[in-house]
C-alpha positions as CSV (number, residue, x, y, z in Angstrom):
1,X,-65.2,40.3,3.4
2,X,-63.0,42.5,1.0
3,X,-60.9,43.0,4.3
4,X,-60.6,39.5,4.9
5,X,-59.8,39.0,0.4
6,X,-57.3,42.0,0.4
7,X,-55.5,40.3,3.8
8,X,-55.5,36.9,2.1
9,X,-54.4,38.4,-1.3
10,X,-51.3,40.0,0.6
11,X,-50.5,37.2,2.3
12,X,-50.5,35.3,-0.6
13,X,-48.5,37.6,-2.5
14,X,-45.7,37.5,0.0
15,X,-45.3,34.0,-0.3
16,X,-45.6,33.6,-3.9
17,X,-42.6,36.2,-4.0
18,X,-40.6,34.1,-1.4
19,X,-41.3,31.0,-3.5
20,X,-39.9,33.2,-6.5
21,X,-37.3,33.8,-4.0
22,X,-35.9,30.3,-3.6
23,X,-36.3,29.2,-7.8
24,X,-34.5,32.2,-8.1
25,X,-31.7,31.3,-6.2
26,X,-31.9,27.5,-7.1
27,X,-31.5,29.1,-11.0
28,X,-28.2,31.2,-10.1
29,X,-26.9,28.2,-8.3
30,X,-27.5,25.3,-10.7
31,X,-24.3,23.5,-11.3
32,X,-22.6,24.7,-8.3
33,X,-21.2,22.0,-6.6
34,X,-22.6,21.2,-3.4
35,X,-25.9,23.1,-4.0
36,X,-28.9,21.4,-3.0
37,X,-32.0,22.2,-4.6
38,X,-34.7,24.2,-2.1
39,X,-38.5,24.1,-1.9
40,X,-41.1,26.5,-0.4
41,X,-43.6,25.0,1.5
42,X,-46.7,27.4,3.0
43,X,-48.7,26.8,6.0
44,X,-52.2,27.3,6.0
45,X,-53.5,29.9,9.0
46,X,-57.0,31.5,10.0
47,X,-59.3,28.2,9.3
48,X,-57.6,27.7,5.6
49,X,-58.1,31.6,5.3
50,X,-54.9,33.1,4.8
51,X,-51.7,31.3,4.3
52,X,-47.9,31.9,5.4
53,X,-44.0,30.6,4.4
54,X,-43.1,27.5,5.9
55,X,-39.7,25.6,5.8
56,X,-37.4,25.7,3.2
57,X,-36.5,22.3,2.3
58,X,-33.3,21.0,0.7
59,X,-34.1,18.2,-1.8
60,X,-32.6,15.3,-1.8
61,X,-32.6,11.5,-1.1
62,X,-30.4,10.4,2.0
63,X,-29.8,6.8,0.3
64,X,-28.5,8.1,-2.6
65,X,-26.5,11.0,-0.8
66,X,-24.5,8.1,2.0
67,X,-24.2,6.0,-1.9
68,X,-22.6,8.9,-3.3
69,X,-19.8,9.7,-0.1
70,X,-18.5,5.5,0.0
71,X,-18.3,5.6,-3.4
72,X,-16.1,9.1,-3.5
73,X,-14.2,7.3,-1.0
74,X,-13.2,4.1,-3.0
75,X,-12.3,6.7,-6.4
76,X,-9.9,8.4,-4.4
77,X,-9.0,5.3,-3.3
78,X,-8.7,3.4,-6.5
79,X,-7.6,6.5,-8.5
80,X,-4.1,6.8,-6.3
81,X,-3.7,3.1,-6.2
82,X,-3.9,3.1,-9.8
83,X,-1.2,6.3,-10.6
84,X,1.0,4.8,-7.9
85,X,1.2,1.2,-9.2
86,X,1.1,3.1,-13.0
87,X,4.9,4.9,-11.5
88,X,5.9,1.6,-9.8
89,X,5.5,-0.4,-13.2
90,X,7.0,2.3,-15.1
91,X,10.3,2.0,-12.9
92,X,10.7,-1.4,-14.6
93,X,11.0,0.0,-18.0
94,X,9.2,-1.4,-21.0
95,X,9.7,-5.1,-21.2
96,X,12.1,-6.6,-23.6
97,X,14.1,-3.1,-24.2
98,X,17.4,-2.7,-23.9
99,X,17.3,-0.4,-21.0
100,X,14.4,-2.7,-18.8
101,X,15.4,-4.8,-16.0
102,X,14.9,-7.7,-18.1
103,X,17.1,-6.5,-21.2
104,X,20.1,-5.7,-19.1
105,X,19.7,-8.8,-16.9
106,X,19.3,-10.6,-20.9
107,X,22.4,-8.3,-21.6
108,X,24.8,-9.9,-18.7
109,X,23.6,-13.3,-19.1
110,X,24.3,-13.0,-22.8
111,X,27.8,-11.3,-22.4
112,X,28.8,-14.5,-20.0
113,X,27.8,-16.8,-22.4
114,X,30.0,-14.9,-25.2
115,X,32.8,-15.4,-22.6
116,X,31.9,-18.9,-22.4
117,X,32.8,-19.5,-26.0
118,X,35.8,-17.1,-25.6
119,X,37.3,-17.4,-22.6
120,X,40.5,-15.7,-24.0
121,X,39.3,-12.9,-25.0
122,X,39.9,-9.5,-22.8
123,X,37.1,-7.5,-24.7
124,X,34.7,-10.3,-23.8
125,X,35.7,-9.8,-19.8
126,X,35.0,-6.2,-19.8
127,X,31.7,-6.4,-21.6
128,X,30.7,-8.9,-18.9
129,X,31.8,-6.3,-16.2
130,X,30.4,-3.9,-18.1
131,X,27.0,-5.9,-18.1
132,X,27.5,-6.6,-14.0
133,X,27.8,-2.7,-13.5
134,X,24.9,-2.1,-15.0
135,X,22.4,-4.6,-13.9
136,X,23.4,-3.3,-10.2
137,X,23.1,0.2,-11.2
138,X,19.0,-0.9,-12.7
139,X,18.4,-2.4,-9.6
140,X,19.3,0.7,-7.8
141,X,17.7,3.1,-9.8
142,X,14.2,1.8,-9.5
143,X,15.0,0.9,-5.7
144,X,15.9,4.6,-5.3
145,X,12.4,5.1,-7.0
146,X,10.5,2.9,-4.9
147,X,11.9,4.7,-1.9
148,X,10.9,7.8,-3.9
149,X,7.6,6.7,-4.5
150,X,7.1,5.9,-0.6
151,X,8.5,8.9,0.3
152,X,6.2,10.7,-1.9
153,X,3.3,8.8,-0.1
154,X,4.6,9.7,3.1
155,X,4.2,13.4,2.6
156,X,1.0,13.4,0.7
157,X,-0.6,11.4,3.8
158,X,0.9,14.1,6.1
159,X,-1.0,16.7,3.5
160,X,-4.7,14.1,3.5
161,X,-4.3,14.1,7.6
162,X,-4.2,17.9,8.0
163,X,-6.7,18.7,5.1
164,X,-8.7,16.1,6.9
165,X,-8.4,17.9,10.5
166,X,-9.5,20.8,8.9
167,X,-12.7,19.6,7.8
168,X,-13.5,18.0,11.0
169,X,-13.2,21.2,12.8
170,X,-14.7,22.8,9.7
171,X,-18.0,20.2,10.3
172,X,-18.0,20.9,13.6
173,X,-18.1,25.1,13.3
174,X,-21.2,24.6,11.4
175,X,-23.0,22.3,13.4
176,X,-22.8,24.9,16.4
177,X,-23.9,27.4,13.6
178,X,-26.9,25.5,12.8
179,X,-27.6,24.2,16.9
180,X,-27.7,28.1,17.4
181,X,-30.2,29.5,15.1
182,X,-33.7,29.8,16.2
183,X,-36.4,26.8,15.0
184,X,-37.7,29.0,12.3
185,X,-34.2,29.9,11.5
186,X,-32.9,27.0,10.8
187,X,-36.0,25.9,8.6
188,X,-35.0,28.8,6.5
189,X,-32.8,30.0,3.6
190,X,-30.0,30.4,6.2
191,X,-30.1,27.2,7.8
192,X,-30.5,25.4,4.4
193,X,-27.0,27.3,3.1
194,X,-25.4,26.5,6.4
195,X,-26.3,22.8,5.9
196,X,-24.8,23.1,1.8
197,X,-21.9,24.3,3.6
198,X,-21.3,21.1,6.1
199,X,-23.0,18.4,3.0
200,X,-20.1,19.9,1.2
201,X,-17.0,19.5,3.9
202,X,-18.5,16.4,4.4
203,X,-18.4,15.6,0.4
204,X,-14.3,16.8,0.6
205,X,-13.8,14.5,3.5
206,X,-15.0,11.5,2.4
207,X,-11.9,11.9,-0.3
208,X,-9.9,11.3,2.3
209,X,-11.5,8.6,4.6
210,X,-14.9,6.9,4.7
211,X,-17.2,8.2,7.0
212,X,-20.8,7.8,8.2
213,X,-23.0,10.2,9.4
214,X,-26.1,10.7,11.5
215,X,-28.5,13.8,11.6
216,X,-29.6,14.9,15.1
217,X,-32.6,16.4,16.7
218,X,-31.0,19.8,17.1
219,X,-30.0,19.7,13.5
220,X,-26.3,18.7,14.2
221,X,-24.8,15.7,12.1
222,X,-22.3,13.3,14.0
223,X,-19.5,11.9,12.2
224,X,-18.0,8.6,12.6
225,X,-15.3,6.4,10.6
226,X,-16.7,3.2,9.0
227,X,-15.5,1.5,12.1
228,X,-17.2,3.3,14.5
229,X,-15.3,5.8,15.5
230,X,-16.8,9.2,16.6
231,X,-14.6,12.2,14.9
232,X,-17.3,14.7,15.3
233,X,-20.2,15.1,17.9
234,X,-22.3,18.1,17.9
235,X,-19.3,21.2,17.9
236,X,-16.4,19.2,19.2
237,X,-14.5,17.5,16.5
238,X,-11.6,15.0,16.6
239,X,-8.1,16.4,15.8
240,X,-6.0,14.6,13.1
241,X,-1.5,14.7,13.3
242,X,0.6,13.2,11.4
243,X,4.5,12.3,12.5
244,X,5.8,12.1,9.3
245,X,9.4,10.9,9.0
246,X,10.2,13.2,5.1
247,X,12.5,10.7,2.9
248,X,12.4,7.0,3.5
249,X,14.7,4.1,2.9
250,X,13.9,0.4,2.9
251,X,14.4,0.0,6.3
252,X,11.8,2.3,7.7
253,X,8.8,0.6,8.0
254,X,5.7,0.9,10.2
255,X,5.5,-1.5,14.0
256,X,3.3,-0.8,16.6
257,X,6.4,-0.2,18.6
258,X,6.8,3.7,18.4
259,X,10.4,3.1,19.2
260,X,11.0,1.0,16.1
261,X,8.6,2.7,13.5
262,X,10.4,4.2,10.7
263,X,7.1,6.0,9.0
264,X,4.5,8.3,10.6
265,X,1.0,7.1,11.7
266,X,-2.4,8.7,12.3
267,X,-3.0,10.1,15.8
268,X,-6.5,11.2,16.6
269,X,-6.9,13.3,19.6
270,X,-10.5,13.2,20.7
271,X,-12.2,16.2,23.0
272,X,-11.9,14.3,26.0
273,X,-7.9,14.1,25.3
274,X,-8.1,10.6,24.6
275,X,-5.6,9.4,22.1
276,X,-6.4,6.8,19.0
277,X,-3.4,5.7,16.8
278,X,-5.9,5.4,13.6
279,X,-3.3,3.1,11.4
280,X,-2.8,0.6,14.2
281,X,-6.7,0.2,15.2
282,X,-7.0,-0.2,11.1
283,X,-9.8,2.4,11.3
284,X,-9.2,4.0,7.9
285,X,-10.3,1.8,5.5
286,X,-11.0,3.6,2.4
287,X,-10.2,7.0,0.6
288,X,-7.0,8.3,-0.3
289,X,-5.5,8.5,3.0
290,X,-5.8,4.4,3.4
291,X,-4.7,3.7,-0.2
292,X,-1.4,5.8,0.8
293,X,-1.3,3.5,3.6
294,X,-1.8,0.5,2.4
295,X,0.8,1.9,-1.1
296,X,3.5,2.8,1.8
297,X,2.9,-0.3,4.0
298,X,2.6,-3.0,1.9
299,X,2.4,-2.4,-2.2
300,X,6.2,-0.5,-2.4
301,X,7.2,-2.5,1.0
302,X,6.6,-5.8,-1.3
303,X,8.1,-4.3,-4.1
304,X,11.3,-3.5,-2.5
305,X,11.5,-6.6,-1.4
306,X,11.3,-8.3,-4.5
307,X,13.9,-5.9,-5.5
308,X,16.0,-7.1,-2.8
309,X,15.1,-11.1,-3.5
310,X,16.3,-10.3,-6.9
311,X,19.5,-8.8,-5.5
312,X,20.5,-11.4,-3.3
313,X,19.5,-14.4,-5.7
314,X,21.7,-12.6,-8.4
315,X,24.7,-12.6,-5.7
316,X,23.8,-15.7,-4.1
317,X,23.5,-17.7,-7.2
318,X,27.3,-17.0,-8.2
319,X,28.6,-17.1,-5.0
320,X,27.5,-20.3,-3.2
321,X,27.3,-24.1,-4.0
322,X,24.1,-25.6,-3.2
323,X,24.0,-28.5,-0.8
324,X,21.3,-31.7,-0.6
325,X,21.9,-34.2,2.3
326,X,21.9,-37.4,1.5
327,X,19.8,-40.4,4.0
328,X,21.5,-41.6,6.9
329,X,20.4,-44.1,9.7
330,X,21.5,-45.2,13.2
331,X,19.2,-48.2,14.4
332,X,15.8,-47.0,14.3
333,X,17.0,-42.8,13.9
334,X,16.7,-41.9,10.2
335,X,18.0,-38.7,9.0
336,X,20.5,-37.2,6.3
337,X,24.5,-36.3,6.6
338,X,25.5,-32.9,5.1
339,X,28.3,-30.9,4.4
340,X,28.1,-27.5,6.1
341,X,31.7,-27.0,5.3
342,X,32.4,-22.9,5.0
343,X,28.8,-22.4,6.4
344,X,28.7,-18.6,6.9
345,X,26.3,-16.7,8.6
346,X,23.3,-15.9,7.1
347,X,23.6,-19.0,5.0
348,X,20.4,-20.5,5.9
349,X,19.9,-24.4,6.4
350,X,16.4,-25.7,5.6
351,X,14.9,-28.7,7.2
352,X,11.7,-30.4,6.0
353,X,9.8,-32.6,8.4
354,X,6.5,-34.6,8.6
355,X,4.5,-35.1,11.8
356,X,2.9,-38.5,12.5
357,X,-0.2,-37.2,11.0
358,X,1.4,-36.5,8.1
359,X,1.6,-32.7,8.0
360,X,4.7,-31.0,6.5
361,X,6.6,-28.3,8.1
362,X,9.8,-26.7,7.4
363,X,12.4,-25.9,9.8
364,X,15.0,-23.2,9.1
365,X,18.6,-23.1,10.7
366,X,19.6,-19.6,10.8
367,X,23.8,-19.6,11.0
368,X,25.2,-16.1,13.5
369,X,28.1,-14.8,14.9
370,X,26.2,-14.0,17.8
371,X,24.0,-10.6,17.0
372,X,21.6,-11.5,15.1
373,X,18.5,-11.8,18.2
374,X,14.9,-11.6,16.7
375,X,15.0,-13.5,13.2
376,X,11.2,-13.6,12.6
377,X,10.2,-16.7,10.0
378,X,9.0,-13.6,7.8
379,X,12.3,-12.6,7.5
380,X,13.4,-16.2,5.7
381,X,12.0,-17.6,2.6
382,X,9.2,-19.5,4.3
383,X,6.7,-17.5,6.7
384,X,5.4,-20.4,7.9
385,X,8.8,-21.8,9.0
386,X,10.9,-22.4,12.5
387,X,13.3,-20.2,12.7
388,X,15.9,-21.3,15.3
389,X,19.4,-19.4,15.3
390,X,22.9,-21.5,15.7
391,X,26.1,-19.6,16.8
392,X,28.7,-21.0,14.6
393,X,30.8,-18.2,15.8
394,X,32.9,-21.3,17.8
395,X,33.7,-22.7,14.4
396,X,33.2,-26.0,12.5
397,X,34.4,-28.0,15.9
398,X,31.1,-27.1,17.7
399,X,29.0,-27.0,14.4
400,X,26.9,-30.0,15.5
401,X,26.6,-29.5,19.2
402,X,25.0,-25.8,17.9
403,X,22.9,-27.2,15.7
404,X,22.2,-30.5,18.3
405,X,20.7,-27.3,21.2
406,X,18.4,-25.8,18.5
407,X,17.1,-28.6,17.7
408,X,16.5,-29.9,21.1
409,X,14.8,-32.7,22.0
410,X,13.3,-35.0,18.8
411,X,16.7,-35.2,16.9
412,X,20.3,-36.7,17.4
413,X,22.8,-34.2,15.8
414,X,26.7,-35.3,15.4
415,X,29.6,-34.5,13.2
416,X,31.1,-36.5,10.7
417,X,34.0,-36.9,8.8
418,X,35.2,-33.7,7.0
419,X,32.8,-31.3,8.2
420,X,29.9,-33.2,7.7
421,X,27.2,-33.0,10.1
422,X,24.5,-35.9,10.7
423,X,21.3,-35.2,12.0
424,X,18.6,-38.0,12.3
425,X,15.0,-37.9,14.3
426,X,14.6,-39.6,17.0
427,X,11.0,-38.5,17.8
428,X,7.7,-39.0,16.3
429,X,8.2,-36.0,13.6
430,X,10.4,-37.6,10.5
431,X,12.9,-35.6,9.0
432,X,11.9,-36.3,4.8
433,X,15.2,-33.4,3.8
434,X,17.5,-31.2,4.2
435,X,19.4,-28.5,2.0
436,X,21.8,-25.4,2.4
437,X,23.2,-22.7,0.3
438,X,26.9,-22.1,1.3
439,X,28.6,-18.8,0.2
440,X,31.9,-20.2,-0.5
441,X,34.2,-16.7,-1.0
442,X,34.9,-15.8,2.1
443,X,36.5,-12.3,1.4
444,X,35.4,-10.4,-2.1
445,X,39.0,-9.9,-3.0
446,X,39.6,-13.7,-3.1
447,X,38.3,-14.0,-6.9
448,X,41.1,-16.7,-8.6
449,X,39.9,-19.3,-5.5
450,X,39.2,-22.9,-6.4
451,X,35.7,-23.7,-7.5
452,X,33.3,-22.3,-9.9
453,X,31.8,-19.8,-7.3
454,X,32.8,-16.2,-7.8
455,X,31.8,-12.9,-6.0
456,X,31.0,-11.1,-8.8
457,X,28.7,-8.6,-6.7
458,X,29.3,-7.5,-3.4
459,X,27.3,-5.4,-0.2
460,X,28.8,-1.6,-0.2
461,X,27.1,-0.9,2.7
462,X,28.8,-3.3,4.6
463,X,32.6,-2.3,3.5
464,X,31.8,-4.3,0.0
465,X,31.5,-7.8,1.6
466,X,30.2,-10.6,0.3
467,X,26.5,-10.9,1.0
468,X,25.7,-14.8,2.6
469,X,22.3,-13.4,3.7
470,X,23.6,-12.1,7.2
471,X,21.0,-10.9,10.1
472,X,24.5,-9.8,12.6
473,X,23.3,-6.1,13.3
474,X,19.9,-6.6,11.5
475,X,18.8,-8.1,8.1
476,X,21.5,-7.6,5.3
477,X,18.8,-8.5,2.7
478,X,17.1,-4.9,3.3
479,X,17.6,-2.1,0.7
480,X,20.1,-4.5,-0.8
481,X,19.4,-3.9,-4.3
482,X,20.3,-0.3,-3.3
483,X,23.7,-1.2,-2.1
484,X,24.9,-4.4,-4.2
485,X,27.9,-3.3,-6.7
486,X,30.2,-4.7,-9.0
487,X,33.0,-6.2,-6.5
488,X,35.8,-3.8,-6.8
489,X,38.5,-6.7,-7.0
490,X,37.2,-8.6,-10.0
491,X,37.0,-5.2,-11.8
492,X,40.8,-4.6,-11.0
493,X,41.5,-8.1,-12.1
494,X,39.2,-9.7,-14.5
495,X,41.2,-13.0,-15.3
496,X,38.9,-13.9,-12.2
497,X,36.5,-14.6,-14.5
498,X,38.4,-17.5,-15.7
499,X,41.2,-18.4,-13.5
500,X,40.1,-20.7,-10.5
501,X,43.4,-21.3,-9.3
502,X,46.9,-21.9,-10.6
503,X,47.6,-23.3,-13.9
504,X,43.6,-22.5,-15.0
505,X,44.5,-22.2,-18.6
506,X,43.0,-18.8,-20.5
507,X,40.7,-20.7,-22.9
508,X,39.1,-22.6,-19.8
509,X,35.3,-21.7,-20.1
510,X,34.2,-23.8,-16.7
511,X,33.8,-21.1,-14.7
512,X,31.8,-18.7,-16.9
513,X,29.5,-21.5,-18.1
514,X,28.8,-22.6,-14.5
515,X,27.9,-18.7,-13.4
516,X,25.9,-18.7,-16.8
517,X,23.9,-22.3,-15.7
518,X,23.6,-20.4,-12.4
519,X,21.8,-17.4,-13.5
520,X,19.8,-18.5,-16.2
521,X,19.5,-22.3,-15.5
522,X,19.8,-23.6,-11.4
523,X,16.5,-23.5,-9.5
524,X,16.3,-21.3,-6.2
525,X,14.2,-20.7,-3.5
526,X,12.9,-16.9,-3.3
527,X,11.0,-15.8,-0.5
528,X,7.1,-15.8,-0.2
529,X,6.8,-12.4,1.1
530,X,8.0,-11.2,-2.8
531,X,4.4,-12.1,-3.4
532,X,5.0,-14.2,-6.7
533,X,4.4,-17.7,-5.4
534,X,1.3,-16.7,-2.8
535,X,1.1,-15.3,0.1
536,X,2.4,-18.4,2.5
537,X,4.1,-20.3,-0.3
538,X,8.2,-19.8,-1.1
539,X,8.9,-18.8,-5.1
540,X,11.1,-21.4,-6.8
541,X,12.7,-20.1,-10.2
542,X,15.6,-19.4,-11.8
543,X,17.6,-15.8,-11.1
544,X,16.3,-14.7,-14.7
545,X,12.9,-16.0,-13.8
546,X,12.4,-14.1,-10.8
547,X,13.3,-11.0,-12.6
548,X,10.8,-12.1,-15.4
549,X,8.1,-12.7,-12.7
550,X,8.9,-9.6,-11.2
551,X,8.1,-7.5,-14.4
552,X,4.9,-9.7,-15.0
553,X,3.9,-9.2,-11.8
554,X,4.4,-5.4,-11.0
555,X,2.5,-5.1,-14.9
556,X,-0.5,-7.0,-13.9
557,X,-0.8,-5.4,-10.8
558,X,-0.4,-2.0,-12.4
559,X,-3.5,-3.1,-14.9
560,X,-5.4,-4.6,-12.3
561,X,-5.6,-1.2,-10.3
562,X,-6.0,0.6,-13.9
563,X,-8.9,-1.6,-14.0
564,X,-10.4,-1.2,-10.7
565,X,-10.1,2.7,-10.8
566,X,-11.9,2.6,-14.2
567,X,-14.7,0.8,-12.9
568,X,-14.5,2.5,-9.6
569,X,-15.0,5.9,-11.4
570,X,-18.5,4.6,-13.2
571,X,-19.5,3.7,-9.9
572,X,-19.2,7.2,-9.0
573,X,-20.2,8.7,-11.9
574,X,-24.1,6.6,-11.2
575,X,-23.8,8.0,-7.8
576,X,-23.6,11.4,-8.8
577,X,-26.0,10.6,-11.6
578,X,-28.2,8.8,-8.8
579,X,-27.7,11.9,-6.2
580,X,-28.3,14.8,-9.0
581,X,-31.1,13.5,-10.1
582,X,-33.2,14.5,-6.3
583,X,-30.6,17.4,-5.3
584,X,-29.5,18.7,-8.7
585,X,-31.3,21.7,-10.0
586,X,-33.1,21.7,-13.3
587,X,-33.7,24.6,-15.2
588,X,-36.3,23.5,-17.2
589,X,-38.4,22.2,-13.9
590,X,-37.8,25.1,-12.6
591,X,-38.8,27.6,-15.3
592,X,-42.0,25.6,-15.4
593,X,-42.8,26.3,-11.6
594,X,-41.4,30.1,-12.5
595,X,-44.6,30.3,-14.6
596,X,-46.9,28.5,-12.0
597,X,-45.7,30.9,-9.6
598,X,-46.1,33.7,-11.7
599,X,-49.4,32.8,-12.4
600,X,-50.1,32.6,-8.9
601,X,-48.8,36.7,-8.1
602,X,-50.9,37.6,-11.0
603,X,-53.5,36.1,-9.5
604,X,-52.9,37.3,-6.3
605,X,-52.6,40.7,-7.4
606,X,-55.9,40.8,-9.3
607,X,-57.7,39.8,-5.9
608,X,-55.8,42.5,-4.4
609,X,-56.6,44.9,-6.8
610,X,-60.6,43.8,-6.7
611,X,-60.6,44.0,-2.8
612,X,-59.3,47.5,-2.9
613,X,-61.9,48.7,-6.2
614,X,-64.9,47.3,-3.7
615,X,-63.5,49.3,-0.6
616,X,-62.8,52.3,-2.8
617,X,-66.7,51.9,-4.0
618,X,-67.9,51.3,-0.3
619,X,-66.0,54.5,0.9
620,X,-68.0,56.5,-1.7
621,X,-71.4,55.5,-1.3
């Protein structure tokens, strides 16, 4: 019997001292991130006579833990949304200041209506130059800090991929660690630190991407994207590139098309050697790795091209004479006549129709010289548009017949008298209007020509033309707020400003008022993919109201991300809360079980002590 005690006393105190063991080591590690608190468990043996170490368990709850990865996945999301759109508003400057794209657009509007009440006056003409230099230079700047802003995107995603990559292979190195120790191995202190290890890569990779994972029987954890996408299975793991293209310009963009795709995308190459373009499957959905694609893709794309609306309408609006038709009819055909004389390409035509059933569609007529293949309706003001091209490159004679083929069948197209055209519907589908926007400069140096219209900006990168909204060689509306300048020829002769033609007397204020009225008063049509007016709907303001809108809207966006990162990051502060609770170490919990267990060795050693007095006594008798 004190055999049997002083075996049982042993065995006891060996696994008291392991126990002492693990709330040591949960005490040296509290607050280290990724630690999981550990518990003992013993194992009865002999009949309930002795005892033995069992497992080592890591505590924790699996709920809370998968809680804790999604939501560590939308803060990084929300938190680089938020700084990025924080930079983007910043680019606008602080509203109403002089140096904001509001107060220098307030400044140029202001210094034409001065000239308006002074025509005379050769101080007044330079301050309006002076005011036309500078609003192009604004709009440059914070394009050039878009592009910036994307290009700083671009590289960080190429940094998210590879630090991603890592930790794949990272996940899968310790998952043939832990498939390779022993079953009593992997139950103990070792196979708990090796799991840490992989809870904590997996922890650092759900910053970049959200991720699911499931634990199998040989102790292995597969890892898939929230779509379903296996990136690590047992010890083979997905590798991550990234083509990145370094500094961007308005016209790179992404396409499926790897032939027309200005930015890099996500390849994963699986074990077998399959490969999975990530950004055109739309597998990443959250993290910081989808927020710099969807900030590169779509928040600074959008931005640019309000930038670029904003250009052309300022161009546009002093450059062209809008156009209505007015109704016309030939027997039953009912249409409208309208004067497409000096229609340039570019200068688009808008149709509106009505089917029998009543529903309104838009038809735009998209004027080329014959290179301008593949105008897409999201490339117009209306995405929901037709888009059908007429060469005019044959001149006003074959206007109508042009416009008559586009059309095809359904309408009745003719010219009229002085460059007119008349179309009328001769189908089911009415025709209910029609308007145009001519550019009526035809060369930028042609500033004293008759008319109120004036090329007070022109396109530098095409050889400082006037810009009429051209798609010959691609779409002239890209990265134009980067290129539009003050048109050299009105800086080298200013009178423009006033003179219309000969005899225009000095003190005639008809032209400056009219570009003024043009600016701050006329309506115009801005596209819907600027993002102001909806998502399908065309944006109808004035020049100065877009800009306005602009501001408002890049603000509001900027506090609506501030907002969604702030309540992003209490959602992840409850996880951790939530997680730390089960995993996270306590040092008053475990002091308590220090004394239990201490108790318990004492114990231990006082049976041990007792079975050796009675075998000492036995051995002397």
């Amino acid at each position: 019997m004190s055999i049997n005690a002083l075996n049982t006393a042993t065995a006891g105190l060996r696994v008291t001292q392991a126990a002492i063991g693990i709330v040591s080591q949960n005490v040296a590690n509290a607050g280290s991130d990724g630690y999981v608190r550990r518990r003992l468990s013993t194992v009865s043996t002999d009949g309930n006579a002795g005892v033995t170490t069992g497992t080592v368990t890591r505590i924790f709850d699996e709920t809370a833990q998968r809680q804790l990865r999604l939501e560590t996945s939308g803060a990084a999301y929300t938190g680089l949304m938020a700084t990025t759109q924080a930079s983007l508003s910043a680019l606008y400057g602080t509203p109403g200041s002089a140096s904001a794209l509001d107060g220098v657009l307030n400044a140029f509007t202001q210094s034409l209506q001065t000239l308006a009440g002074d025509p005379s006056s050769t101080g007044a003409r330079a301050t309006v130059l002076a005011g036309a230099r500078s609003l192009a230079g604004a709009l440059a700047t914070i394009s050039d800090g878009v592009q910036t802003l994307r290009s700083g995107t671009e590289s960080q995603l190429d940094t998210d991929v590879a630090a991603a990559s890592s930790l794949l292979s990272r996940i899968a190195g310790l998952n043939t660690k832990i498939i390779g120790l022993n079953g009593s191995d992997r139950s103990a202190a070792s196979g708990a630190e090796l799991a840490d290890q992989r809870d904590q890569a997996l922890g650092e990779l759900s910053r970049y991407m959200d991720l699911q994972t499931s634990l199998q029987a040989d102790g292995s954890v597969t890892v898939t994207t929230g779509s379903g996408i296996t990136l690590v299975d047992h010890g083979a793991a997905a590798s991550l590139g990234f083509d990145g293209r370094g500094r961007l310009d308005p016209g790179a963009t992404y396409t499926d098309d790897p032939a027309t795709r200005g930015v890099g995308t996500i390849v994963a190459v699986m074990p077998s050697g399959a490969r999975i373009d990530l950004v055109a499957t739309g597998t990443v959905r959250s993290g910081s790795i989808a927020a710099g694609l969807a900030l590169r893709d779509d928040t600074l794309v959008q931005a640019q091209r309000q930038l670029d609306d904003l250009a052309a309408g300022l161009s546009r609006a002093l450059s062209d004479r809008a156009v209505a038709g007015t109704p016309a009819s030939e027997g039953t055909a009912s249409g409208f006549d309208i004067d497409l004389t000096g229609l340039q390409a570019g200068n688009a035509v808008t149709l509106a129709t009505r089917s029998a059933s009543g529903a309104a569609h838009t038809i735009v007529l998209v004027p080329t010289t014959g290179n301008a293949a593949g105008v897409s309706a999201a490339q117009t003001n209306d995405p929901t548009a037709t888009v059908l091209t007429v060469d005019i490159s044959g001149g006003p004679a074959t206007t109508a017949a042009r416009i008559g083929a586009a059309l095809g069948d359904g309408y009745r197209v003719s010219a009229t008298t002085g460059g007119g055209v008349r179309i009328l519907a001769t189908g089911a589908t009415a025709l209910t209007g029609i308007d145009a926007s001519i550019t009526v400069p035809t060369r930028a140096g042609d500033v004293r020509t008759a008319g109120t219209q004036l090329a007070v900006f022109v396109d530098s990168g095409y050889g400082d033309t006037v810009y009429t909204g051209s798609f010959e060689g691609g779409p002239h509306l890209t990265g134009l707020a980067q290129r539009l300048v003050l048109n050299p020829a009105l800086a080298a002769d200013s009178a423009g400003l006033i003179v219309t033609a000969a005899g225009t007397l000095p003190g005639d204020g008809t032209r400056p008022k009219a570009l003024l009225d043009a600016l701050t008063g006329a309506a115009r049509t801005f596209s819907a993919a600027s993002g102001l007016g909806g998502v399908s709907a065309p944006y109808t303001t004035s020049v100065q109201g877009l800009a306005q809108g602009i501001i408002d809207f890049q603000g509001a966006a900027a506090e609506q991300a501030d907002q969604l990162d702030q309540g992003q990051s209490i959602a992840l502060s409850t996880a951790r809360s939530r997680f730390s609770a089960d995993s996270g170490v306590s040092i008053d919990e475990e002091m308590a079980n220090l004394i239990q267990l201490q108790t318990a060795y004492s114990a231990n050693a006082r049976v041990l002590t007792a079975a050796r007095d009675m075998l000492d006594t036995l051995l002397r008798i």
